[in-house]
C-alpha positions in Angstrom: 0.9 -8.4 -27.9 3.4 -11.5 -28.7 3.9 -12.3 -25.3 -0.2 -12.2 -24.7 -0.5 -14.1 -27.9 2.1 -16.8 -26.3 0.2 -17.2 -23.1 -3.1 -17.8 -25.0 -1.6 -20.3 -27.3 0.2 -22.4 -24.7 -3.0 -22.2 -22.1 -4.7 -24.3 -25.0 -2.2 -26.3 -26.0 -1.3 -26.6 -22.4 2.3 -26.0 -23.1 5.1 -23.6 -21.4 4.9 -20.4 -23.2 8.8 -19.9 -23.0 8.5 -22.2 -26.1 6.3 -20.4 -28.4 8.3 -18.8 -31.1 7.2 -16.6 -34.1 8.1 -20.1 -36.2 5.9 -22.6 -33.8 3.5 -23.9 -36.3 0.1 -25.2 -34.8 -0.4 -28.5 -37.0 3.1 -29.6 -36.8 4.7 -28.1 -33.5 2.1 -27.6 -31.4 -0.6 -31.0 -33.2 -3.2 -29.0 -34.0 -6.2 -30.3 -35.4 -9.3 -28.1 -37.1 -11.0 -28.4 -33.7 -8.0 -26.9 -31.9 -7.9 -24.4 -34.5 -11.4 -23.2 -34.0 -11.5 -23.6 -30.1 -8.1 -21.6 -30.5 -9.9 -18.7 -32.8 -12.5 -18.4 -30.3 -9.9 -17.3 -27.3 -8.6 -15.3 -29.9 -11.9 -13.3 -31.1 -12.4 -13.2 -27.4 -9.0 -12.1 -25.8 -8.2 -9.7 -29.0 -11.7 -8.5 -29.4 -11.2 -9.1 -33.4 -14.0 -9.9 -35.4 -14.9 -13.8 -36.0 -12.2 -15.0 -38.2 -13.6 -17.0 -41.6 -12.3 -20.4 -42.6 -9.7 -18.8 -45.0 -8.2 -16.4 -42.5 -7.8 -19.7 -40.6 -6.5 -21.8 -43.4 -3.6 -19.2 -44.6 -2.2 -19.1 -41.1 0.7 -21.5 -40.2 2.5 -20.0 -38.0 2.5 -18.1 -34.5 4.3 -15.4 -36.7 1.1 -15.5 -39.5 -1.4 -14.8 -36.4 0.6 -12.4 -34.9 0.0 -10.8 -38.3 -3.0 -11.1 -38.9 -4.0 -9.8 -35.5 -2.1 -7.0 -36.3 -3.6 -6.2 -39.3 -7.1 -6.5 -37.7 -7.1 -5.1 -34.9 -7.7 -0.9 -34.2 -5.0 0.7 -32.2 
């Protein structure tokens, strides 16, 4: 699932995905603004087939590592 994860983030960020770590953060690694954020949680919904994810799911995650998370957390094996 990281590795999945990776290649999502770096297709829209359009950066290698050798250089997404568990610590990249979005808004200061990777320049992230709420619009990235969003577009991002819409791959993410789609890809992962996880419910929508509400402003404060977005807010409280930092980190590759915190989505990674949270994605395990919500989605059903």
């Amino acid at each position: 699932m990281f590795e999945k994860l990776c290649a999502l983030i770096a297709d829209q960020f359009g950066i290698d995905a050798d250089t997404v770590t568990a610590d990249t953060t979005f808004v200061d690694d990777l320049g992230a603004d709420s619009v990235d954020l969003i577009d991002l949680s819409m791959a993410i919904e789609d890809e992962f087939g996880v419910g929508e994810m509400n402003e404060e799911d977005l807010t409280s995650i930092v980190t590759v590592g915190d989505l990674l998370k949270y994605l395990q957390d919500h989605i059903d094996d």
